[in-house]
Backbone as a printed PyTorch tensor [residue, N CA C, xyz], in Angstrom:
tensor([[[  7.3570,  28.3200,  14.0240],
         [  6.4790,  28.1920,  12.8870],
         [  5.0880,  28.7390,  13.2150]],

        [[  4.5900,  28.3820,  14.4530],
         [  3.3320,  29.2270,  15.0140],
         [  3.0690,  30.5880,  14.7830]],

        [[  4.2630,  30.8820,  15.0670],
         [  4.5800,  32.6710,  15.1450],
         [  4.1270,  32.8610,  14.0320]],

        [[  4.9330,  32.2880,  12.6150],
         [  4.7950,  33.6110,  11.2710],
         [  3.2280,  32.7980,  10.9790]],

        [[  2.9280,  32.0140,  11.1060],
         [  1.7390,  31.3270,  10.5250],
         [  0.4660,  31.6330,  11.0640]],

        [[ -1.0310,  32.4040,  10.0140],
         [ -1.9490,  32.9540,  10.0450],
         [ -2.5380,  32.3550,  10.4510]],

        [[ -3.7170,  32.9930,  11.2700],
         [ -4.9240,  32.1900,  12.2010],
         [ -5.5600,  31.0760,  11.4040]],

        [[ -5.9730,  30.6100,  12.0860],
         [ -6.2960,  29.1210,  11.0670],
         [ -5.6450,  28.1060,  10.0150]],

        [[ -4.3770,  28.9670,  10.2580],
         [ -3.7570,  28.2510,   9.1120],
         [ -3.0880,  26.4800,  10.0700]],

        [[ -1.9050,  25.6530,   9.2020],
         [ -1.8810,  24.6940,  10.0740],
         [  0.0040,  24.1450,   9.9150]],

        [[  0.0030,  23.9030,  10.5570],
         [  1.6420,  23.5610,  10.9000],
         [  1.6590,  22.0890,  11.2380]],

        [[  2.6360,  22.0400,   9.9270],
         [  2.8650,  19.9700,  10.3700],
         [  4.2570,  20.0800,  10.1500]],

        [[  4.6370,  18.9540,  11.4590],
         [  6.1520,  18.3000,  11.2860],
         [  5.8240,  17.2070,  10.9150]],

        [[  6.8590,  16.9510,   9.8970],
         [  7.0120,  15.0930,   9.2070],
         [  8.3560,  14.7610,  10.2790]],

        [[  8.2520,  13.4110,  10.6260],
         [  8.9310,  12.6590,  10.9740],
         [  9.3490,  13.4770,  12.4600]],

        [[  8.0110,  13.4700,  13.6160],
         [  8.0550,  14.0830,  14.1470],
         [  9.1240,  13.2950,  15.5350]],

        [[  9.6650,  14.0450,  16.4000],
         [ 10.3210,  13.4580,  17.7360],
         [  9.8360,  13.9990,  18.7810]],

        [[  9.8200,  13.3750,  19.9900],
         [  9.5870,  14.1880,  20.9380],
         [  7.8580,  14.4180,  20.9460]],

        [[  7.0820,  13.3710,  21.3050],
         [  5.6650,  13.1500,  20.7020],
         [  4.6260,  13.3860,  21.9400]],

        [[  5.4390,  13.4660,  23.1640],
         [  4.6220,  13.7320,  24.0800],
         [  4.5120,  15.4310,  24.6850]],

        [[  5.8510,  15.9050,  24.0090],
         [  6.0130,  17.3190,  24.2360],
         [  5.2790,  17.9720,  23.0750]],

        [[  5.3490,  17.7700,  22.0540],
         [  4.0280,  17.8750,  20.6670],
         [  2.6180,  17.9030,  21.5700]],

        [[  2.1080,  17.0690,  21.7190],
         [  0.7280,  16.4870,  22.3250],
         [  0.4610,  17.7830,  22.9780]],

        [[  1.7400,  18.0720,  24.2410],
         [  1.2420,  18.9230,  25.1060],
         [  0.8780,  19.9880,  25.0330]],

        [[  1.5610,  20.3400,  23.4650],
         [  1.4080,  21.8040,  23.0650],
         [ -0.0080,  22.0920,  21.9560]],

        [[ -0.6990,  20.5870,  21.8920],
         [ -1.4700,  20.7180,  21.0550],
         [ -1.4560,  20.3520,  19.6170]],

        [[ -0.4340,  19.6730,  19.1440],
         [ -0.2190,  18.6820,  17.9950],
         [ -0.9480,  17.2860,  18.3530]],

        [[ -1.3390,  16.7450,  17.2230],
         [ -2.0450,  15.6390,  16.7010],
         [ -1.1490,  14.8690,  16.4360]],

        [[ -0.7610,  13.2830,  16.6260],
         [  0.0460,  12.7270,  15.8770],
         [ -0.4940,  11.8360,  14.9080]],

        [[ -0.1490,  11.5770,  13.6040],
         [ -0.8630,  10.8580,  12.5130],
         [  0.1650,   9.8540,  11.9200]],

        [[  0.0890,   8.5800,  11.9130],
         [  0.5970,   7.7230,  10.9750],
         [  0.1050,   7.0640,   9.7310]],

        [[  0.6520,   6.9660,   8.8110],
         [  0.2720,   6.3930,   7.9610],
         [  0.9350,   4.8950,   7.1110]],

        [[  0.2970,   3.7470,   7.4160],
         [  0.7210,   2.6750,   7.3320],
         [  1.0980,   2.1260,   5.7860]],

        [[  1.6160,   1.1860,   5.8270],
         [  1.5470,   0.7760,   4.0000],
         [  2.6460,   1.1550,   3.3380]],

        [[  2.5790,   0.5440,   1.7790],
         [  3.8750,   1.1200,   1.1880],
         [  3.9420,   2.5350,   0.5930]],

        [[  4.4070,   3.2030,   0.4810],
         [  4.8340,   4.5600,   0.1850],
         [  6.0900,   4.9130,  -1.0290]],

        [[  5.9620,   5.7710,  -2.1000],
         [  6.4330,   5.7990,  -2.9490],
         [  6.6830,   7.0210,  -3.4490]],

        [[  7.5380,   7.7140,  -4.1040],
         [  7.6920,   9.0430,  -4.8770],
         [  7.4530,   8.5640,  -6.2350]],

        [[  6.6250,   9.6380,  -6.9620],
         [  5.8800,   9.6390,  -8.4610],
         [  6.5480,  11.0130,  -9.3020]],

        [[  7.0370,  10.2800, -10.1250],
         [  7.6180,  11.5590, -10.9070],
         [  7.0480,  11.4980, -12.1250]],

        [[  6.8940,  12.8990, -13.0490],
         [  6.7530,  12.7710, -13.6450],
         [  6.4540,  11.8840, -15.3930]],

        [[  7.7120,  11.4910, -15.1210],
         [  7.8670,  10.2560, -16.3680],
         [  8.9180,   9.6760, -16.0480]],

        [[  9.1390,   8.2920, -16.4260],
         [  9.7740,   7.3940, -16.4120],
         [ 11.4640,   8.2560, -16.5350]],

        [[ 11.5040,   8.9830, -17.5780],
         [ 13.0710,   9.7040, -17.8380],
         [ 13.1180,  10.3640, -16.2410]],

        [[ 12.3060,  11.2690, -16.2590],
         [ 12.8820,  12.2280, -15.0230],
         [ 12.9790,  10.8570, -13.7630]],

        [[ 12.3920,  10.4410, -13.3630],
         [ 12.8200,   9.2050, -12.3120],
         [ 14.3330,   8.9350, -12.6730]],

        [[ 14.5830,   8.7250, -14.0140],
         [ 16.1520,   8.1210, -14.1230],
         [ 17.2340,   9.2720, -13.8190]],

        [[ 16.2150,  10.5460, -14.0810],
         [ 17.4780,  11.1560, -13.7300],
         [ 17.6330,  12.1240, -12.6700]],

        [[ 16.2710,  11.7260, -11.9730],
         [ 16.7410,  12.4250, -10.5290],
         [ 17.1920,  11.5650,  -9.4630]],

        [[ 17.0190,  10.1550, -10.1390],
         [ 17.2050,   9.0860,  -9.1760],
         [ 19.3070,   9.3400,  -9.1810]],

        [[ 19.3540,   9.5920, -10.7250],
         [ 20.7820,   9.6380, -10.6720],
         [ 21.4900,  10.9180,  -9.9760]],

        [[ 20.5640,  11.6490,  -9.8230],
         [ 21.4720,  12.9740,  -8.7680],
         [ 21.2750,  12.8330,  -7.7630]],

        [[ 19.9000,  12.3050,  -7.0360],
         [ 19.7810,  12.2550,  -5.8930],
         [ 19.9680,  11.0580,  -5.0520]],

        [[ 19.8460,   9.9410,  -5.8150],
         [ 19.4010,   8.6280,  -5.1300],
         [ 20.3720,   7.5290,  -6.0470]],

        [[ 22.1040,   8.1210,  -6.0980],
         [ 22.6810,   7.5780,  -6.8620],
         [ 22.8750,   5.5470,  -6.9280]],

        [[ 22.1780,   4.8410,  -5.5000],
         [ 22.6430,   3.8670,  -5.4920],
         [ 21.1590,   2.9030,  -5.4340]],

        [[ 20.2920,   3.7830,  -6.0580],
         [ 18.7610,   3.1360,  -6.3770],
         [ 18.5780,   3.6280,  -8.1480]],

        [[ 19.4080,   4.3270,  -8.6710],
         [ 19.7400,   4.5540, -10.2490],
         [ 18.7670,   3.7810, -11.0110]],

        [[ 20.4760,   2.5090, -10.6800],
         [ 20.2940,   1.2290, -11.7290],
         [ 19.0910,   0.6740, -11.6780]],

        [[ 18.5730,   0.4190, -10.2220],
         [ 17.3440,   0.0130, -10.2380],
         [ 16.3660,   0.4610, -10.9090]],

        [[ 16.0180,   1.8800, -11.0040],
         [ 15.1110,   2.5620, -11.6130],
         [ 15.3800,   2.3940, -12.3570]],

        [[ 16.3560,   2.9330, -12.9990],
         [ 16.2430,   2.2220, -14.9710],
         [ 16.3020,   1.1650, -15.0930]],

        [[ 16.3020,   0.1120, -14.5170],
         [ 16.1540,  -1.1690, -15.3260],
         [ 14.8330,  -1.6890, -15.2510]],

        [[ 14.2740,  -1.1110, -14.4080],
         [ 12.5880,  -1.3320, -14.4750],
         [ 11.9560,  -0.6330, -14.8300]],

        [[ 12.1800,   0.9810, -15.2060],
         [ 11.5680,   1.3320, -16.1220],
         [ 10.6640,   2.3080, -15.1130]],

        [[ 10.3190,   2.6450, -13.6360],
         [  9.3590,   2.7380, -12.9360],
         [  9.3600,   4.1700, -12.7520]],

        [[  7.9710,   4.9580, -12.8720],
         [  7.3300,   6.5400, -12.8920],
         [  7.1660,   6.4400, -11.3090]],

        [[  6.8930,   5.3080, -10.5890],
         [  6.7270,   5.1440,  -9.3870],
         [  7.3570,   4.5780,  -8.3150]],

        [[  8.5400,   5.3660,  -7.4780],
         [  9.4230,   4.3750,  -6.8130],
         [  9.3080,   4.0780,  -5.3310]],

        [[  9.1400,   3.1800,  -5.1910],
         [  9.2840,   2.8590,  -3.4150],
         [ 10.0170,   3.2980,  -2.8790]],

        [[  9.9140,   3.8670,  -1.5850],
         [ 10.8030,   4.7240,  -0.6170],
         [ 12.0650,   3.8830,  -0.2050]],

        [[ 11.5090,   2.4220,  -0.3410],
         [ 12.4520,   1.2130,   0.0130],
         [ 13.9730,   1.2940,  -1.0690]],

        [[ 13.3200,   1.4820,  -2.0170],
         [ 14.6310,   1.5430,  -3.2850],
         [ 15.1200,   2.4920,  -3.1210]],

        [[ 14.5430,   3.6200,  -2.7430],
         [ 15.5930,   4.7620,  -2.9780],
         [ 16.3530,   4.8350,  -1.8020]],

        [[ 16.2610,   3.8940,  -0.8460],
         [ 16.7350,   4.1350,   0.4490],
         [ 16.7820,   4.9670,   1.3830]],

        [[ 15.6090,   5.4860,   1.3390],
         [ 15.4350,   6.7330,   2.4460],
         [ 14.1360,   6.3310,   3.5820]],

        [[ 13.9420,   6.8450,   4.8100],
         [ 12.6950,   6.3600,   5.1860],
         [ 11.4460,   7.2070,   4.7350]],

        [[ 10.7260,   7.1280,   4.5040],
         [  9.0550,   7.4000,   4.0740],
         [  8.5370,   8.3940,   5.0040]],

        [[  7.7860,   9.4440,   4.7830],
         [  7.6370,  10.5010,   5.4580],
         [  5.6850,  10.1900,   6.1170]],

        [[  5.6730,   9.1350,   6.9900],
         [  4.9240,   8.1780,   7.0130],
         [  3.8650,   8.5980,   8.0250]],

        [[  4.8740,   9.5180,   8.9370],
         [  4.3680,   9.9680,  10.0230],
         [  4.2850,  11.7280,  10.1730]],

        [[  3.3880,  12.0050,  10.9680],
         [  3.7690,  13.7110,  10.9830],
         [  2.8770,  14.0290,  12.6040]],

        [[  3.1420,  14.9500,  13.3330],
         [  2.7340,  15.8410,  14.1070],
         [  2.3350,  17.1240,  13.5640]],

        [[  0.7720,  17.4060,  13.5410],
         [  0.2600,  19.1150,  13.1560],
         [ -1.1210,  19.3730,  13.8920]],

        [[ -1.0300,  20.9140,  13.6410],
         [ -1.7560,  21.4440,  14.7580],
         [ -2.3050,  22.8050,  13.5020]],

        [[ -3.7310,  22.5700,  13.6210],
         [ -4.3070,  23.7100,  13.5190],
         [ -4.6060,  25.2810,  13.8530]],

        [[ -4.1570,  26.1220,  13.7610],
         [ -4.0830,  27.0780,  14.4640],
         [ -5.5210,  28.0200,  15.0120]],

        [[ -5.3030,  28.4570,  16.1640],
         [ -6.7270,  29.4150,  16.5850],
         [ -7.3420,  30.2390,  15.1970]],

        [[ -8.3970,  30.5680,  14.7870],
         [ -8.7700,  31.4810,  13.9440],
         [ -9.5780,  32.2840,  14.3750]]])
């Protein structure tokens, strides 16, 4: 990713591994604490991307109605954390 990416520009991994070999190369590691959520557009599109993508957090979403869903419901983990590095310019 260094390679194709322009001077100054910046390169982040989410849900980074391997945090001391990052470090060494000059990545930052950043967490971010708290609850975390995907925001969709409107209440419909939540129901119906929840239903293609996140078929067993659906029902949930439609029955509450929510534009805003916790990472918890949809059952995935939260992209909470990342490793990135600024590049030379």
């Amino acid at each position: 990713m260094e390679r194709v990416c322009r001077p100054g520009g910046q390169v982040a991994i989410i849900w980074p591994n391997h945090l001391d070999w990052l470090a060494g190369r000059g990545y930052r590691y950043v967490s971010f604490p708290g609850p975390m959520s995907v925001e969709f557009d409107s209440r419909r599109e939540a129901v119906e991307l929840a239903e293609i993508f996140y078929p067993k957090a659906a029902d949930e979403v439609r029955r509450r109605g929510w534009r805003r869903v916790p990472f918890e419901v949809l059952g995935i983990n939260p992209p909470r954390d990342l490793a990135f590095k600024v590049l030379a310019g």
